[in-house]
C-alpha positions as CSV (number, residue, x, y, z in Angstrom):
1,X,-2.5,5.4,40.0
2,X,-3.6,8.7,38.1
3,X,-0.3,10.0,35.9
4,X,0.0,12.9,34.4
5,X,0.4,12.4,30.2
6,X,1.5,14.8,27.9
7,X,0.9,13.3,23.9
8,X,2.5,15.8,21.0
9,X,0.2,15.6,17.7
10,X,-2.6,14.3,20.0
11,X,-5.2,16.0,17.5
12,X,-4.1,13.5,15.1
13,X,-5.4,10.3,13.8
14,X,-3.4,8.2,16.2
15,X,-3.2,10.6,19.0
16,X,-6.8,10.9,19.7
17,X,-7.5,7.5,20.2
18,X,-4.3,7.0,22.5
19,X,-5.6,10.3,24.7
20,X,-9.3,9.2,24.9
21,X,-7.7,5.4,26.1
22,X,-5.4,7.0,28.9
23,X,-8.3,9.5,30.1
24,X,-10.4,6.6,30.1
25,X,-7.8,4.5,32.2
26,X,-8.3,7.5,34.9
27,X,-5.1,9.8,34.2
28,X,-4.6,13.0,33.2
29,X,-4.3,14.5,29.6
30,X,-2.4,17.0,28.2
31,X,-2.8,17.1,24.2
32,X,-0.7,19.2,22.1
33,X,-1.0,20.0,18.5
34,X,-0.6,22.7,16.1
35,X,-3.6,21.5,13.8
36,X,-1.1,21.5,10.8
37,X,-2.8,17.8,10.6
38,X,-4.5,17.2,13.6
39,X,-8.5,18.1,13.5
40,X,-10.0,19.7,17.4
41,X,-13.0,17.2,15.8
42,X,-11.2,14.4,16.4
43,X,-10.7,15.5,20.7
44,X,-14.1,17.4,20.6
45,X,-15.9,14.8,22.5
46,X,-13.2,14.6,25.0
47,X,-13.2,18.4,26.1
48,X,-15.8,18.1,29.1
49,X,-13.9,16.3,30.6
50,X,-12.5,17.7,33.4
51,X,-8.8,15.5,33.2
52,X,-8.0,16.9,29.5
53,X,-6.3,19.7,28.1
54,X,-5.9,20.6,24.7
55,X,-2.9,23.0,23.8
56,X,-2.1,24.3,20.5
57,X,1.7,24.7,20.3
58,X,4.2,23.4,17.9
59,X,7.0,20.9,19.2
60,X,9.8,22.6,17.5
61,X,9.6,25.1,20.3
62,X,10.4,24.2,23.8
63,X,7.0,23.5,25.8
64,X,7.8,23.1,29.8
65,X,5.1,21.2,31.4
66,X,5.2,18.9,34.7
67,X,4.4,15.3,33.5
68,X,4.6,11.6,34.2
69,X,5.0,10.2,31.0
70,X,5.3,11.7,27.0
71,X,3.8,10.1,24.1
72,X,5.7,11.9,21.2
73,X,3.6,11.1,18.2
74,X,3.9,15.0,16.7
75,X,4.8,14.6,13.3
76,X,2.8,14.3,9.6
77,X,2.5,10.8,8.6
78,X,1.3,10.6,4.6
79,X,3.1,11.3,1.9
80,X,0.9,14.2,0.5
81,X,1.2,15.9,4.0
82,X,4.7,15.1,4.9
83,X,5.9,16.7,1.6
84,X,4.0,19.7,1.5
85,X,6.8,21.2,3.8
86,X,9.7,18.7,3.8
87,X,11.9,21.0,5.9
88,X,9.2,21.7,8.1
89,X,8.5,18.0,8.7
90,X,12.5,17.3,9.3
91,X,12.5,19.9,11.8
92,X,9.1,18.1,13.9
93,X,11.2,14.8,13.6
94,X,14.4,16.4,15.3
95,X,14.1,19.4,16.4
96,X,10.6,17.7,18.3
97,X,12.4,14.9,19.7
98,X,15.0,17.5,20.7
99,X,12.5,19.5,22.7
100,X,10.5,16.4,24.2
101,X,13.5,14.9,24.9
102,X,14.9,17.6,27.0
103,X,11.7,18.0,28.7
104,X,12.0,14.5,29.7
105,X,15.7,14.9,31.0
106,X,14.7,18.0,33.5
107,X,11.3,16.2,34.8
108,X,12.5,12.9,34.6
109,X,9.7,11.5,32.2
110,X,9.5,8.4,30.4
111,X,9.2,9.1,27.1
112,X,7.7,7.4,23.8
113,X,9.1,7.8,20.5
114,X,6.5,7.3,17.4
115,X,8.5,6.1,15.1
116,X,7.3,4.2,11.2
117,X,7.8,1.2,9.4
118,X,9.2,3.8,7.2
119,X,13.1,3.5,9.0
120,X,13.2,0.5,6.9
121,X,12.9,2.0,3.6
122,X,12.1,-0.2,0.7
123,X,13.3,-3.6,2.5
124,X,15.8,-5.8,0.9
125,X,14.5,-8.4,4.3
126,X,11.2,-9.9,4.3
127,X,9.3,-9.4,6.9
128,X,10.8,-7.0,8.8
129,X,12.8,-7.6,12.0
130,X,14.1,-4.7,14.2
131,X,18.0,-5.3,13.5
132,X,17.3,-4.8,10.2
133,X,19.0,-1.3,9.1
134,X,16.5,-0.6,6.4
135,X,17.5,0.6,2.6
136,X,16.9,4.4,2.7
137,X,17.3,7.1,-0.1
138,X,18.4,9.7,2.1
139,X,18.1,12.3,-0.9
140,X,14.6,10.9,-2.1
141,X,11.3,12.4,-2.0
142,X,10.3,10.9,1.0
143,X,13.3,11.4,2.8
144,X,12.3,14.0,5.2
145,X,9.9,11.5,6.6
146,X,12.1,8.5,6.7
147,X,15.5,10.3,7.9
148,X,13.9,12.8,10.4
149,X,12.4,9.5,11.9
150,X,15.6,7.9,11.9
151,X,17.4,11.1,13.4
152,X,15.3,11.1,16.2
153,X,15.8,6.9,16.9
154,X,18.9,7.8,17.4
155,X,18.9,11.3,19.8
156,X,16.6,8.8,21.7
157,X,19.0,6.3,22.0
158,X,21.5,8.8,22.8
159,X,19.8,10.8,25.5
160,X,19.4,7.4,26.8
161,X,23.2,6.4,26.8
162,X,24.5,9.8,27.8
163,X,21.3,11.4,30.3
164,X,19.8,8.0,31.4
165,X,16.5,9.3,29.8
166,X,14.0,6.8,30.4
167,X,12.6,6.4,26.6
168,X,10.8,3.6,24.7
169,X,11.0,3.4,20.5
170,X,8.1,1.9,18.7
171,X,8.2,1.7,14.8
172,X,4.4,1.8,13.8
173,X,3.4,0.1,10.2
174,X,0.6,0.9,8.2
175,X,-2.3,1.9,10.4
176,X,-5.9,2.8,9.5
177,X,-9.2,3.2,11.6
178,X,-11.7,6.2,12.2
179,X,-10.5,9.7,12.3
180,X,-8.0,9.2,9.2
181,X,-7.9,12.5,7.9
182,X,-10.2,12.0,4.4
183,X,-7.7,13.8,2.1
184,X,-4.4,11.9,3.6
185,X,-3.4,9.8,0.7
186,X,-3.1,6.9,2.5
187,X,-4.6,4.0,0.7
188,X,-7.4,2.9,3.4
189,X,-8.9,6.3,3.1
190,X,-7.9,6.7,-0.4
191,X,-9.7,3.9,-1.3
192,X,-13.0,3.9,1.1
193,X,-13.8,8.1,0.0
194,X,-13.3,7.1,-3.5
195,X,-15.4,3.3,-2.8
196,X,-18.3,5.8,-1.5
197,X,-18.6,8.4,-3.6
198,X,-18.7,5.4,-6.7
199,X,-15.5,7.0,-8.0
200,X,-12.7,5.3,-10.0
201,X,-10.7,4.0,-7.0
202,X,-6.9,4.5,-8.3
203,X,-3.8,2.0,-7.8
204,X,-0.4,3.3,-8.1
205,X,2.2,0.5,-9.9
206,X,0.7,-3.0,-10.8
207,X,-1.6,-3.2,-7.4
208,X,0.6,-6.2,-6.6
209,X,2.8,-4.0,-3.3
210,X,1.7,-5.6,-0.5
211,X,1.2,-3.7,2.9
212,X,0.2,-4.9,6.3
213,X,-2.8,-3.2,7.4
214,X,-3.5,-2.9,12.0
215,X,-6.6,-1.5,13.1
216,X,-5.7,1.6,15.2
217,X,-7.1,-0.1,18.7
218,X,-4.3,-2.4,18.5
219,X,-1.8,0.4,17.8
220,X,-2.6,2.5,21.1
221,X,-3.3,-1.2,23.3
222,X,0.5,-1.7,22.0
223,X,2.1,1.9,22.7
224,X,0.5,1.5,26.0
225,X,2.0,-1.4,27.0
226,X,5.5,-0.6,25.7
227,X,5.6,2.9,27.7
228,X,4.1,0.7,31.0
229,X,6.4,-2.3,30.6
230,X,10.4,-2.2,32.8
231,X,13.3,-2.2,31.1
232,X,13.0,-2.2,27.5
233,X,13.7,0.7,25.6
234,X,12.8,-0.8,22.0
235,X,12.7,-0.3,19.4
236,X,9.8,-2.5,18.7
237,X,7.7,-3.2,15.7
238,X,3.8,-2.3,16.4
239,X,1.8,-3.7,12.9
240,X,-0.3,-6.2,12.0
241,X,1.5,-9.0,10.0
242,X,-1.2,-10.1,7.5
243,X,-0.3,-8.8,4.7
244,X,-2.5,-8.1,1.4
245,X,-1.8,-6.8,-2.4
246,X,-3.2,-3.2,-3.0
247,X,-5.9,-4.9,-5.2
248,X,-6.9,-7.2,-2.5
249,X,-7.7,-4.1,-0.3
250,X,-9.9,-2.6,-3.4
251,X,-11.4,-5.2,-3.5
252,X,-12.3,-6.2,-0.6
253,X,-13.2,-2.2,0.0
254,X,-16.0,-2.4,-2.9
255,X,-17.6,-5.5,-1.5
256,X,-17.7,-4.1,1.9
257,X,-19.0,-0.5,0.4
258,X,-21.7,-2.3,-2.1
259,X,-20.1,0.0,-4.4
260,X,-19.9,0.5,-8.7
261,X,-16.4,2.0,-8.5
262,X,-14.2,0.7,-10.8
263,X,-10.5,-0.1,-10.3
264,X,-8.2,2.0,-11.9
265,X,-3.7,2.5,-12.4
266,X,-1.4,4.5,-12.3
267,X,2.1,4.8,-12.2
268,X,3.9,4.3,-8.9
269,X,5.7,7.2,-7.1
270,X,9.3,7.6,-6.4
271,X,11.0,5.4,-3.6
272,X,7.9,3.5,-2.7
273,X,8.2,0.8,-1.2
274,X,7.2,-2.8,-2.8
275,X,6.8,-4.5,0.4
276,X,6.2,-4.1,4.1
277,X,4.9,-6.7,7.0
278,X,6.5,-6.4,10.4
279,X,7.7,-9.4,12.3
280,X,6.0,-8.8,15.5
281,X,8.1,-11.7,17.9
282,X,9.7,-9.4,19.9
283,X,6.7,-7.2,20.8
284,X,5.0,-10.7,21.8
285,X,7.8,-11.4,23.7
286,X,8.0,-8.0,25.6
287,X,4.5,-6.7,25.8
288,X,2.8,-9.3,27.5
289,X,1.9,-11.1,24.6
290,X,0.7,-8.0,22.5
291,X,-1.1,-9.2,18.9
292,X,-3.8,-7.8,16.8
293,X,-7.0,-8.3,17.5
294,X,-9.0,-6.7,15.1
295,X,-8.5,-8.0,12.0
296,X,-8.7,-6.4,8.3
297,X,-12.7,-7.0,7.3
298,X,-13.5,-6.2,11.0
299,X,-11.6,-3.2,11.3
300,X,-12.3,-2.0,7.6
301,X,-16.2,-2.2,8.2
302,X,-15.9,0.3,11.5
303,X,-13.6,2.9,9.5
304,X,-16.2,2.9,6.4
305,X,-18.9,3.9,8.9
306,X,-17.4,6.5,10.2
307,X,-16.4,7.5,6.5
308,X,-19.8,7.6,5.5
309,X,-21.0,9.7,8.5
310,X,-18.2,12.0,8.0
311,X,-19.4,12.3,4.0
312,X,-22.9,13.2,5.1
313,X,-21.9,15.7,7.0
């Protein structure tokens, strides 16, 4: 049955690939952004089609749309964006979920919270289950990322309790795959720009972090089936658990890039964490069995093409 979608920051690296999946599933679109790092590129291809419609409005104001379902993904995820504005980005955290949510309540939507990895802080539990109440400087420098995120968990739980909103709260870990915007700071982009252009390719601390790495594909086949499956609100970890040292991703970066870069250190940033990898039982025990597919070498070899298209350009 054809639904009516609505997905906030669906210009974005994430929600691009989640609106081209549920136009291509047969419903209808609606994709907001404000393009502060969402691209029109990356929803180009989808604008003849007669299902989709792309709206530039930001979700600290009040939108009022009739809709099935929202996927609330509006928010900068990287470091380098996420801190450009800090107050701005803790106002699309709450003041976002505070708008969607209310939307929600007076149209009675179900409605999907993107939330991170990032609500545990730097874990003191490996991996990561989601009891775990994470170890978060709530004055740090990332803070406005990690708390806004953690705010809006909890008006999501709330609006639940106290309206019977019908929501669903995934915590997404380190995700990577065309579309990454080139000049995110993220380390998969980081890395593959820096593999092809044979530059130094630069690791912060002693390259022995370790982060868990899911192809985006297995992201939106995840958010899918958490906003489609009965009574569970979440939240849920969405991530790949194989987890690999910063200097195994270089590495395995220059062999897949036939590159000369060298590897290069520096010193690590504030509050970063020294560990992630999600334990993922409950999502296979909710979603239908839901696990990554597409694993690191796979998924690494389709993002560097589209890297080295978009550097010809």
């Amino acid at each position: 049955m054809k639904k009516r979608i609505l997905v906030t920051g669906g210009a974005g690296f994430i929600g691009s690939h989640l609106c081209e999946r549920l136009l291509n599933e047969g419903n209808e679109v609606i994709c907001m952004d404000n393009y502060f790092t969402g691209d029109k590129d990356n929803v180009l291809h989808l604008l003849d089609n007669p299902y989709f419609e792309l709206i530039r409005h930001d979700v600290t104001h009040p939108y009022f749309v009739e809709v099935d379902q929202i996927y609330n993904l509006a928010c900068p995820a990287s470091p380098v964006h996420y801190q450009y504005n800090s107050i701005k980005t803790i106002k699309t955290s709450v003041m976002g979920a505070i708008n969607m949510l209310g939307l929600a309540k007076r149209i009675n939507a179900r409605i999907l919270q993107a939330s991170t990895s990032e609500v545990y802080g730097d874990p003191l539990v490996h991996p990561q289950k989601e009891d775990y109440w994470g170890n978060v400087n709530p004055i740090g420098i990332r803070s406005c990322y990690d708390e806004g995120k953690r705010c809006a968990e909890s008006l999501f739980v709330n609006y639940h309790e106290q309206n019977n909103v019908d929501v669903r709260i995934i915590r997404i870990f380190n995700t990577y795959g065309p579309r990454m915007n080139p000049n995110d700071g993220r380390v998969v982009s980081n890395f593959i720009v820096q593999a092809l252009k044979g530059e130094d390719i630069t690791i912060f601390g002693d390259g022995k972090q370790t982060r868990s790495f899911q192809f985006v594909d297995d992201l939106v086949e995840g958010m899918i089936r958490m906003m489609n499956v009965e009574n569970f609100t979440g939240p849920v970890n969405i991530g790949n658990p194989n987890e690999f040292t910063m200097l195994e991703l270089a590495e395995k970066v220059i062999k897949l890039t036939n590159s000369e870069s060298k590897i290069t250190y520096l010193p690590l940033p504030a509050d970063d964490p020294l560990q992630r990898q999600p334990d993922i039982s409950l999502a296979k025990e909710k979603l239908n069995n839901w696990e990554p597919k597409v694993q690191l070498n796979e998924g690494l070899t389709k993002t560097i093409e589209y890297f080295s298209a978009l550097l010809e350009k």
